[in-house]
C-alpha positions as CSV (number, residue, x, y, z in Angstrom):
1,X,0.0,0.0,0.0
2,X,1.3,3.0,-1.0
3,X,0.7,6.8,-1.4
4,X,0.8,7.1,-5.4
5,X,1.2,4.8,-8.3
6,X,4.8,3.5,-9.5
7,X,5.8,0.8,-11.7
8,X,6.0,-2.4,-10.2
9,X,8.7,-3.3,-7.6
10,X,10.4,-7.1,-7.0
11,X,11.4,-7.7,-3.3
12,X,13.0,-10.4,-1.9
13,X,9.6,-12.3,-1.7
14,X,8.4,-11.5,-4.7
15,X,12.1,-12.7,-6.6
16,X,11.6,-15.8,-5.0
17,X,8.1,-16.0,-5.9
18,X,8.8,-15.6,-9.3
19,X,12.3,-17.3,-9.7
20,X,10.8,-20.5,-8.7
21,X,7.1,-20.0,-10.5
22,X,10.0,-19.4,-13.8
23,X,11.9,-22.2,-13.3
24,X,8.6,-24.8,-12.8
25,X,7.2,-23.5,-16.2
26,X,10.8,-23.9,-17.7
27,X,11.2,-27.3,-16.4
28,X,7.8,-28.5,-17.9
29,X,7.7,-27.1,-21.1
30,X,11.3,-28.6,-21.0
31,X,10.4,-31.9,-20.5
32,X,7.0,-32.2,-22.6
33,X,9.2,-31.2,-25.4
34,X,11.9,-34.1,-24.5
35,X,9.5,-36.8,-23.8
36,X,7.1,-36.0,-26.7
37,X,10.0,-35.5,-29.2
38,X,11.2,-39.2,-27.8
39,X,7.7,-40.7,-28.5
40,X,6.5,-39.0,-31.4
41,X,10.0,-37.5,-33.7
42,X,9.0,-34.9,-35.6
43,X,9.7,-35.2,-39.4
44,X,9.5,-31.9,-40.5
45,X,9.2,-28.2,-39.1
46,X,5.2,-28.4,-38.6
47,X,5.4,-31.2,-36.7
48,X,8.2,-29.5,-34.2
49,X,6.0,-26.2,-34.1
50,X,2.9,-28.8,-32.9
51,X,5.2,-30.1,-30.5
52,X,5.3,-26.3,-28.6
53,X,1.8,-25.8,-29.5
54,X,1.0,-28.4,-27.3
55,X,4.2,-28.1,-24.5
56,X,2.8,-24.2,-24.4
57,X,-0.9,-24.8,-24.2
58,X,-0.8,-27.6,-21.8
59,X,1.6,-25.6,-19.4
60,X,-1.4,-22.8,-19.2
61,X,-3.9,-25.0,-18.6
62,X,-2.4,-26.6,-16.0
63,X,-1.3,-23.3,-14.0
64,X,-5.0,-22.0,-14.6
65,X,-5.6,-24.5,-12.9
66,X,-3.4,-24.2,-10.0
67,X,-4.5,-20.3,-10.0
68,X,-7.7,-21.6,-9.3
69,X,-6.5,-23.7,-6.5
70,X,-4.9,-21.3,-4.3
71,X,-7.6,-19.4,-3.5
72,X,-9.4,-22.4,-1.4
73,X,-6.3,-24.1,-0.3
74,X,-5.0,-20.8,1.6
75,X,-8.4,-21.2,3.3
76,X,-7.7,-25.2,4.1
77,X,-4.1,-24.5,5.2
78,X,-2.1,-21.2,6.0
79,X,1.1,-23.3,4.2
80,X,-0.5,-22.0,0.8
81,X,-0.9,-18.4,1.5
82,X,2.4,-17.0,0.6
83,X,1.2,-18.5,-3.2
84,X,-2.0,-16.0,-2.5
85,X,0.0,-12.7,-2.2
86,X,1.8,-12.9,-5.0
87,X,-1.1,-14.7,-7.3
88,X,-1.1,-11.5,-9.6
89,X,2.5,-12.7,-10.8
90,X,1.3,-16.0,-11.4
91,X,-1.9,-14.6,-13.7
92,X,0.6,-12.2,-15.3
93,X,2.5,-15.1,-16.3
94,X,0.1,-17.9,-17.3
95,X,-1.1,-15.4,-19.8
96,X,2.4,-14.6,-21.7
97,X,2.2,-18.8,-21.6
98,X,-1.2,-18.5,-23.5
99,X,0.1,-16.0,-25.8
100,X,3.4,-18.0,-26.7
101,X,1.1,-20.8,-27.2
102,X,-1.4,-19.0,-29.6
103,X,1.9,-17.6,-31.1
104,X,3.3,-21.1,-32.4
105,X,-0.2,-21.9,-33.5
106,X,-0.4,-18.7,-36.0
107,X,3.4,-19.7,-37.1
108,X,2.0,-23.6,-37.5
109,X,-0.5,-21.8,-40.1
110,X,1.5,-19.0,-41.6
111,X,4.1,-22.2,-42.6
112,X,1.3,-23.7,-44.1
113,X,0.3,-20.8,-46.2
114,X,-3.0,-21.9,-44.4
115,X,-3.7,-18.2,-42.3
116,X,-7.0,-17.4,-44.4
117,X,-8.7,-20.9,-43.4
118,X,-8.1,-19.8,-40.1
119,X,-10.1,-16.7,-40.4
120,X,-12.5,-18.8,-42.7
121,X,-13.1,-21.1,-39.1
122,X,-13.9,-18.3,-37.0
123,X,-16.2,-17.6,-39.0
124,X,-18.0,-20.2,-40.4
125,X,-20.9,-19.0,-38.0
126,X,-23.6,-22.0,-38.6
127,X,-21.2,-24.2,-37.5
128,X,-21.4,-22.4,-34.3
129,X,-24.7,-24.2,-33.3
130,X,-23.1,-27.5,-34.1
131,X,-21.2,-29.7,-31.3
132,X,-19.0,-31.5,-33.7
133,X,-17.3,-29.1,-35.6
134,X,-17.5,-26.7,-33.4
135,X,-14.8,-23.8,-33.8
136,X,-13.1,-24.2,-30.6
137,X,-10.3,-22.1,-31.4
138,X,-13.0,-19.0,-31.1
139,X,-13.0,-20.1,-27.4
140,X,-9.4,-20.0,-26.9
141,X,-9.4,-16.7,-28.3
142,X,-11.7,-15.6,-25.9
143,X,-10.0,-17.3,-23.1
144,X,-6.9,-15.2,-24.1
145,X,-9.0,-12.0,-24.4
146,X,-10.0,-12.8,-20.9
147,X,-6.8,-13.5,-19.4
148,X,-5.4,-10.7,-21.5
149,X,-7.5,-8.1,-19.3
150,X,-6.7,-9.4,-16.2
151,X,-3.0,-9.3,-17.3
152,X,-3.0,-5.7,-18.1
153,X,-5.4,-4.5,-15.0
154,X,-3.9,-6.2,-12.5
155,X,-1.9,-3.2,-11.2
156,X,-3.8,-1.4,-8.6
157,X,-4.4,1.9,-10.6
158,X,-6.6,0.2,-13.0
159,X,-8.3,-1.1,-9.1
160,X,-8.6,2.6,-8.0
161,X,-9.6,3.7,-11.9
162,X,-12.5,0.9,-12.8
163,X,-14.0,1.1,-8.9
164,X,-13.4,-1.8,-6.9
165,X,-16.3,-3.3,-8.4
166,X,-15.9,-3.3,-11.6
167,X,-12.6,-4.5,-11.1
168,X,-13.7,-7.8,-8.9
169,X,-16.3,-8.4,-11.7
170,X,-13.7,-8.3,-14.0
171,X,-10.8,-11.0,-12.5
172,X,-13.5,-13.2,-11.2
173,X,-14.3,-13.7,-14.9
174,X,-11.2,-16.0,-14.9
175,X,-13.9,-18.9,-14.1
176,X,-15.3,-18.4,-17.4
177,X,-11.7,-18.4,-19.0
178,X,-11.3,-21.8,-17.2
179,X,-14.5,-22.9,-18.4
180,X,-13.8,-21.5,-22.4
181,X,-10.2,-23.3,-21.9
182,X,-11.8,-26.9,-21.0
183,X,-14.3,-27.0,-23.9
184,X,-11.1,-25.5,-26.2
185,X,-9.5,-28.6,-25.2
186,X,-12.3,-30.9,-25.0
187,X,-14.0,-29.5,-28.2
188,X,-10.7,-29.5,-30.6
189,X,-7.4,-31.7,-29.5
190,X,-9.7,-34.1,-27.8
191,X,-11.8,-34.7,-30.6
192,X,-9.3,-35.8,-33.0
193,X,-6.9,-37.9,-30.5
194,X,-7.9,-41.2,-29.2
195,X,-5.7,-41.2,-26.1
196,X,-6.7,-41.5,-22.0
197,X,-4.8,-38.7,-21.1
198,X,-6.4,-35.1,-22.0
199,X,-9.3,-36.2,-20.8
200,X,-8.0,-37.5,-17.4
201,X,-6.2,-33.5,-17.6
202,X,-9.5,-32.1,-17.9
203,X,-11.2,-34.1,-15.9
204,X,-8.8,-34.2,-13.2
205,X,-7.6,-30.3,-12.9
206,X,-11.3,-29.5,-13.0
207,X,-12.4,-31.8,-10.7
208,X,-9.7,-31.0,-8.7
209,X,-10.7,-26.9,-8.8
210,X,-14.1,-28.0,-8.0
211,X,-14.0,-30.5,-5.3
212,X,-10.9,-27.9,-3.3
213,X,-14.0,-25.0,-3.6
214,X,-16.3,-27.4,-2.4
215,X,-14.4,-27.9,0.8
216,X,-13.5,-24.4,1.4
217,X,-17.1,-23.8,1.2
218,X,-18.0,-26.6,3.6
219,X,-15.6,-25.5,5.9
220,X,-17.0,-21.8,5.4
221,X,-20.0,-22.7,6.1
222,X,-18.9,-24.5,9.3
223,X,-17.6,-21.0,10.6
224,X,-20.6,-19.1,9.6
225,X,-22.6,-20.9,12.0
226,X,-20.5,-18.8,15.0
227,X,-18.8,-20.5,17.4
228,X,-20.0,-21.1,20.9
229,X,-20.2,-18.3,23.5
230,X,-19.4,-18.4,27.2
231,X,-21.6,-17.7,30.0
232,X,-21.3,-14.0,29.8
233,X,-21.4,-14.1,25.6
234,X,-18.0,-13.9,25.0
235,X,-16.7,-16.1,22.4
236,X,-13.1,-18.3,23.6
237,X,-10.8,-18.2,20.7
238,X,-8.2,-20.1,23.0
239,X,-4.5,-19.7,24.5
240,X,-2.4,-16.8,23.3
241,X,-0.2,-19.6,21.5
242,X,-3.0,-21.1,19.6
243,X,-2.7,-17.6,17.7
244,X,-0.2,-17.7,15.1
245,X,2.7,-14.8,16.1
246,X,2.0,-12.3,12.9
247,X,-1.5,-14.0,11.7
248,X,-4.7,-14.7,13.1
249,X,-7.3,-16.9,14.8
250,X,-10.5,-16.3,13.0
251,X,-13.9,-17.0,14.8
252,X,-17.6,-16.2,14.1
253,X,-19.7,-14.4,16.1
254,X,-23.6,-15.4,16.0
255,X,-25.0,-14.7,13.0
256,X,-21.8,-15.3,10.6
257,X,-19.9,-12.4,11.4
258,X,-16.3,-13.3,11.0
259,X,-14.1,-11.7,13.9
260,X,-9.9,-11.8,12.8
261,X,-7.9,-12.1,15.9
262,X,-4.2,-11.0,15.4
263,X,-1.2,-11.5,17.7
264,X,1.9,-9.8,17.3
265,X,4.2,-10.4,19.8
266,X,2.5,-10.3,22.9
267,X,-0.6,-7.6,21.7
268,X,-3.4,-9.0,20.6
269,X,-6.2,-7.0,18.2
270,X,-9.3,-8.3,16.8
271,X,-11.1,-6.4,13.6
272,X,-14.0,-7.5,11.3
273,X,-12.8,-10.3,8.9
274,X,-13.5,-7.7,6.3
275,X,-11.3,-5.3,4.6
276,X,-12.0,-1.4,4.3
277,X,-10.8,-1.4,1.1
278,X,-12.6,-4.4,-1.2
279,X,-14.3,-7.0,1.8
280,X,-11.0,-8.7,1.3
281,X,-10.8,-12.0,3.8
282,X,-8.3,-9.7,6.1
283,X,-7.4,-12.6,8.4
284,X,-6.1,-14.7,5.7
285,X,-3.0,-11.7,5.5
286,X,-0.3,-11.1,7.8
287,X,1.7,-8.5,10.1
288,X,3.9,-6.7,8.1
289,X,6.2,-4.0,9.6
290,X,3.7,-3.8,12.6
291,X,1.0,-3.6,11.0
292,X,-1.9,-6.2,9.9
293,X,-1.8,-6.3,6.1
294,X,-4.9,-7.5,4.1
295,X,-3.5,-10.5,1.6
296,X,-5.5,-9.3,-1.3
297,X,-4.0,-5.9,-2.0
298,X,-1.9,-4.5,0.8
299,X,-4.1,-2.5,2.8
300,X,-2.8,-2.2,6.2
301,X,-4.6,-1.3,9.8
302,X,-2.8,-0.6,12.8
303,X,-3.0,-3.4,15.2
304,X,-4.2,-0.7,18.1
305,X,-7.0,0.2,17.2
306,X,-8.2,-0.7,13.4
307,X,-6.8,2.4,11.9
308,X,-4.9,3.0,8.2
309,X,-1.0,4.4,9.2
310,X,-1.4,8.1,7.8
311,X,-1.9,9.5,5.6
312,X,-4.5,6.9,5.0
313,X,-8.0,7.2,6.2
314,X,-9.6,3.6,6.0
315,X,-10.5,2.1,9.8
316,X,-12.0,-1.3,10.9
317,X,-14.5,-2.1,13.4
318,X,-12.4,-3.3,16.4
319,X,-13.4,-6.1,19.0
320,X,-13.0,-5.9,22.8
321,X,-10.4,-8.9,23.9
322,X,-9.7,-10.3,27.6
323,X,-8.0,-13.3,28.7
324,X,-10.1,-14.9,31.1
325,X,-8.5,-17.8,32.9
326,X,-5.7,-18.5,29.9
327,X,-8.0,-18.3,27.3
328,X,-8.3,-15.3,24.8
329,X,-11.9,-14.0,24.3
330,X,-13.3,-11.6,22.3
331,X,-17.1,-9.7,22.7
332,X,-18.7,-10.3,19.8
333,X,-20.2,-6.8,19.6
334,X,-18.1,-4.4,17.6
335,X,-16.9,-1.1,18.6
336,X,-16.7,2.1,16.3
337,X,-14.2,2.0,13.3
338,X,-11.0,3.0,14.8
339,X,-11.7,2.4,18.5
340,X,-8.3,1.5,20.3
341,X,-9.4,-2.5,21.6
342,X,-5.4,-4.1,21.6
343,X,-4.5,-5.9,24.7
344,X,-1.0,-6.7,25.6
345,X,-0.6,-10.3,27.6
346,X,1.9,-11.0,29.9
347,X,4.7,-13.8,28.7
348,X,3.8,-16.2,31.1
349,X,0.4,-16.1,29.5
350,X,2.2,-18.2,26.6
C-alpha cells in the first residue's frame, strides 16, 4: 500500500516468488518437449512447431488450474498463502504462456500458407450451433482476451480507476476463461486424439478446482454458524499460542460475522474479517512492519486500534479482547471503526 502509483517493484519475496514460478514453467515445457519428441519424432518443421503448440498450451492450462486452487487451499491451510499474495504474478505469467502458445499456432498456419482458413473457421458462424465441428479455437481466443485483461489490469491503478467493483467483476471472470479453456481442449485436440490422457487432464484439474472449492465452502459454512459463547457471551478463541505470532485466529460471532484475531508479539487485536478497502478476507493476510496487512491488495490497519498508518483514512471495526482464565476471548459486539481495543498479555500467558 502505497501513497501514489509506481511501476511495479520485486522484493526479496516476490524474486523468490517468481524465480521458482519461472523455473517450474521452464522445467515442464522442457520436458513435454523431451519426452514427446522421444515418443512422437517430428519429421519436418510443422510437426516440431505442434510439438510447442502443445508443450505451451498444456503448461497454461495446468497453471490456470493451480490459479484456481490457491484461493481455497489458503483457506484449508495457512502453508499455501504465501502463493495467495503474490497470485497477480502468477496470472501475469500464465497469460504470456497462452500468448506464446497461440503464437506457435499462428506460425504452424502462416508455414502452411493456411492463415486465411483460419479466419475462414472463425467464421463459419452455422457451425457455431453444431457440437462436432464446433470452432473451438473462437474459445481459446476468448479465453486469451479474458486472461489478457486481467493481465493488463492487474496493477492497482486500474483497481482505483474501474472502482473496486468493476474491477472484482472483472478478475472473477477467470472462471469463465477456465470454463472457455476446457471446452477449447475438450471440443478441438480431444476430438481428433484417441488417447486417456487429455481427458484424465481435464477431468482431473477441474475436478480438482471443483471439489478444493467445495471444501473451502463446507468449511466456510462451518464458521458461519459462529462459534459457541461463554456464559457471559464472549466467544473463547483459546490460549495466546494457539494464535499464530503475525496472523490470526479467525472465529464467528452469531450470525456469521467473521471476527480476525491477530497476535503480534504479545498484543493482541481483533477487527472485522472484512477489509475497508474491497471485503478482502483480512485474516487470511499477515503482520507486516507492525502492522496487519490485508493479503488481497496490501491495505494495512494498525493493530491498536483498526486504523490506516497516515496519511490513510480507511479504519476497521475493532473487537474488545480479555483473557479470562488463559483463554483469549473476544465480545462479539463491535466497537466504532477506529476504536483503540489491543490488549497486551503478559509472557507467562504463553
Amino acid at each position: 500500500m502505497s501513497v501514489g502509483f509506481g511501476a511495479v517493484q520485486w522484493n526479496r519475496d516476490k524474486l523468490i516468488y517468481d524465480g521458482i514460478l519461472l523455473a517450474a514453467v521452464t522445467i515442464f515445457i522442457s520436458g513435454f518437449v523431451t519426452i514427446h519428441w522421444q515418443l512422437h519424432p517430428p519429421k519436418n518443421f510443422i510437426d516440431s512447431l505442434d510439438n510447442w503448440i502443445r508443450a505451451f498450451g498444456t503448461c497454461a492450462y495446468l497453471m490456470l488450474t493451480v490459479i484456481l486452487c490457491i484461493g481455497p487451499l489458503a483457506r484449508l491451510n495457512p502453508r499455501f498463502l504465501p502463493l495467495l499474495y503474490n497470485r497477480r504474478h502468477f496470472g501475469v505469467m500464465t497469460f504470456a504462456v497462452a500468448l506464446i502458445h497461440v503464437s506457435f499456432l499462428l506460425t504452424w498456419y502462416i508455414a502452411q500458407n493456411a492463415l486465411p482458413n483460419l479466419g475462414a473457421e472463425l467464421t463459419n458462424w452455422p457451425q457455431y450451433t453444431k457440437f462436432i465441428g464446433f470452432p473451438f479455437k473462437a474459445l481459446g481466443v476468448g479465453a486469451l482476451l479474458i486472461m489478457f485483461l486481467m493481465a493488463a489490469t492487474s496493477h492497482d491503478f486500474w483497481l482505483l480507476f474501474l472502482s473496486p467493483r468493476v474491477w472484482k467483476a472483472l478478475h472473477m471472470a477467470v472462471y469463465i476463461a477456465y470454463g472457455l479453456v476446457v471446452m477449447h481442449v475438450a471440443l478441438g485436440i480431444m476430438q481428433g486424439e484417441r488417447t486417456i490422457l487429455i481427458p484424465l487432464m481435464l477431468i482431473g484439474g477441474a475436478g480438482t478446482v471443483a471439489v478444493l472449492h467445495l471444501i473451502a465452502g463446507w468449511r466456510e459454512r462451518t464458521l458461519d454458524k459462529g462459534n459457541a459463547l461463554s456464559a457471559d457471551g464472549w466467544i473463547p478463541v483459546g490460549p495466546p499460542r494457539s494464535i499464530p505470532d503475525k496472523r490470526a485466529r479467525i472465529v464467528a460471532a452469531p450470525g456469521g460475522e467473521r471476527i480476525a484475531v491477530f497476535r503480534d508479539g504479545q498484543q493482541i487485536g481483533a477487527f472485522t474479517n472484512l477489509c475497508a478497502h474491497q471485503n478482502g478476507p483480512l485474516g487470511e493476510g499477515r503482520i507486516i512492519d507492525g502492522c496487519v496487512t490485508c493479503p488481497w491488495h496490501g491495505y494495512q490497519y494498525k493493530l491498536s486500534d483498526g486504523c490506516a498508518p497516515a496519511p490513510f483514512t480507511e479504519k476497521l471495526a475493532t473487537y474488545r479482547l480479555r483473557i479470562n482464565a488463559g483463554t483469549v476471548e473476544v465480545d462479539p459486539r463491535p466497537l466504532p471503526p477506529g476504536t483503540p481495543a489491543a490488549i497486551t498479555f503478559p509472557s507467562e500467558a504463553m
